[in-house]
Every structure is written in C-alpha cells, then in structure tokens.
N, C-alpha and C positions, 0 to 999 in steps of 0.2 A: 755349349754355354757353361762356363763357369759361373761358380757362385760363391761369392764372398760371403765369408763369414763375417756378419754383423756380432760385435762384442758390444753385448748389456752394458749400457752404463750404472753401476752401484752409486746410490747416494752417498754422499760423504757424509762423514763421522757429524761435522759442525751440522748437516741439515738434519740428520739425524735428532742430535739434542735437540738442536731449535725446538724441532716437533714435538719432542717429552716436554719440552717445559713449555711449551704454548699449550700444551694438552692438561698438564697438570695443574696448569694455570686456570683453565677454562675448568675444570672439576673444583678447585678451592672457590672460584668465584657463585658456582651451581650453590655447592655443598650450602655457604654463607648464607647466599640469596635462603636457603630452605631453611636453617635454623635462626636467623634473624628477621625473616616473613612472618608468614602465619603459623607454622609448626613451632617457630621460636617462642611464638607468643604462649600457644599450645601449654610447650612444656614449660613454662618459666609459671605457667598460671598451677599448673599442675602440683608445682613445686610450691607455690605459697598457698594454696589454699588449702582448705582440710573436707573431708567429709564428716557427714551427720550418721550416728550409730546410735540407736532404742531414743532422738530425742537429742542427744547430748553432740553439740560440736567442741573439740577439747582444741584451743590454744595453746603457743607458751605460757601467755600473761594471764589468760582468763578463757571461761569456757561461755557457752549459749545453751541453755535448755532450755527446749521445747516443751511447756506445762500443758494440758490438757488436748482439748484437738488445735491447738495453735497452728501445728507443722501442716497436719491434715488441708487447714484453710489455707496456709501459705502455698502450699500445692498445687489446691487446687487454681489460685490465682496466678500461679506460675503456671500452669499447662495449660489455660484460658488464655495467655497471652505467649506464648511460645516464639510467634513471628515477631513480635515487639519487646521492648523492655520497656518494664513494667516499676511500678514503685508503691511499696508499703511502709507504716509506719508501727512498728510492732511496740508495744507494750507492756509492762510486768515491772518486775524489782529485782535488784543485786544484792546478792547473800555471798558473802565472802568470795568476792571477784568469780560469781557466775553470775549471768545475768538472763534472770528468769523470766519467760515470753510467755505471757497469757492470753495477749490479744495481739488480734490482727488487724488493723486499721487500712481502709481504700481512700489516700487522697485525691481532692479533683486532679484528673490528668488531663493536662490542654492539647498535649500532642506526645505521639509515637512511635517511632520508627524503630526499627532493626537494630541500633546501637545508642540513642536518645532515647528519654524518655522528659518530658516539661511537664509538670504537677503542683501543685502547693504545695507550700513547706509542711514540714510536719511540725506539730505541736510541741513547744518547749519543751515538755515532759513525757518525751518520747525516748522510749529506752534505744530504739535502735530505728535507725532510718534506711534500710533497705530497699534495693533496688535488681532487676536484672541484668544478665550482662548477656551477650549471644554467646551459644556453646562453648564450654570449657574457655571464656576468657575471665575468669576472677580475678584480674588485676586489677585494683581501682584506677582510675584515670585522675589528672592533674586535680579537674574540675571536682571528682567525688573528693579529694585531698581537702580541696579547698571548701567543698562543702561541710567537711567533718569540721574546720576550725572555724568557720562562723557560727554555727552550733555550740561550739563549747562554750562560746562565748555567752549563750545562756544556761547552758547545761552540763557543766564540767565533765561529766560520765558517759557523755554522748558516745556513740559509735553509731562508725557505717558497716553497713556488711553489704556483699556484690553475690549474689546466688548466679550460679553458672549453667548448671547444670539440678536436676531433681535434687540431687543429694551433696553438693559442693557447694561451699561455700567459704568466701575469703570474709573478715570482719577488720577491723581496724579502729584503733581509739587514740 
C-alpha cells in the first residue's frame, strides 16, 4: 500500500492580513470601549479634580479652605452615606478668592440613590452647594451645571463642588 503524500495547504498572504487587521481592529474597538467607559470616566475625573492637603483645596481660579472642624463634619457625612449621594450646603466667607468653610449645613433629602441625590435647595447665602458623586467620578453633570447657574442668579459667588472620594474634590463657579 502506497501512501500519498498529503501537501499542507499554507494560508494565503490576503487571509493572512485579513486576520491582522480584523484582529487589530477588534483590540482598537476593546482598547476605546475601556477608555471611553468607566475608566475613561475614571481618569478624565482624576484629571479635573484636585485633592484636599492640612484643609486647603487649591484651584487655578480660587481655592476652598476648610476652617475649624468643618472637613471633620463633611466626613463624617460623606462616610455615613457612602452607598448614596448625599448633599451639603456649606458656609463661611471669601477672602481674596479663597472661599472659607465654617459650617456644615444637612438639607432635607427626599430621595437617594447611588448616582442621585433630591434635597432642598440650599439657602441663597450659601457659599458652596456640595454634593457626592460615586467613587472617583468628580465630574459635574449637565444637571449640577445647570444648578450652579440658577444659583447665581441669586448669588453671583455661588459654586458647586462634587466630592468623590474622602479627599477629592472637583468645585466649579
């Protein structure tokens, strides 16, 4: 009994590429999905917010400090609400575009979840209207945008700040 030799057939060159680039294709589409998801979010939030050092959050435009045990009670109100976001209306005065926090203010919250938070407004004369956000997102949303500008409208000085994390925090005026 003879026996023929069977010759491999090699893929050709063209099926070859096809496969790089249907392959490199499916890695750019990964890559995207994971920096424009939740990581994207991650680091873009990472990128605009600042942390807090002895009290002091330093901006470009202006900074936040934290006067007496102000940050203590903001703390502790942030790590009492951990699963939900939460919302304060903090208090004090601006001394040459810092804008100094003495008090901590709990407005009524009517509802709460994980990325919401629905509350009374804060007090016309409320230095900053502060709210949580879930971990490391300090991005404001459209909604906080548009809260900061009906605010102004009685309070030209007003700002929001989005606490993210214990010690990060984005502000905006």
């Amino acid at each position: 009994m003879e026996y023929e030799e069977i010759e491999e057939e090699q893929p050709s060159l063209l099926k070859k590429v096809s496969v790089l680039i249907m392959s490199l294709f499916l890695i750019f589409l990964i890559v995207s999905f994971t920096f424009t998801g939740v990581l994207g979010d991650i680091v873009a939030s990472l990128i605009e917010s600042e942390t807090i050092e002895d009290g002091l959050v330093e901006l470009e435009d202006f900074s936040v400090q934290f006067d007496g045990d102000s940050y203590e009670v903001l703390l502790g109100v942030y790590n009492d609400n951990q699963e939900y976001e939460t919302k304060v209306c903090l208090f004090g005065y601006i001394e040459d575009d810092v804008y100094h926090v003495d008090e901590v203010y709990l407005p009524v919250i009517y509802s709460q979840t994980f990325n919401q938070v629905v509350s009374e407004a804060c007090p016309t004369d409320t230095l900053i209207a502060l709210h949580s956000h879930p971990y490391r997102h300090c991005i404001a949303s459209e909604q906080d945008l548009s809260n900061l500008e009906i605010a102004k409208l009685n309070n030209p000085n007003a700002v929001i700040g989005v606490m993210c994390e214990e010690e990060r925090f984005s502000f905006y005026r």
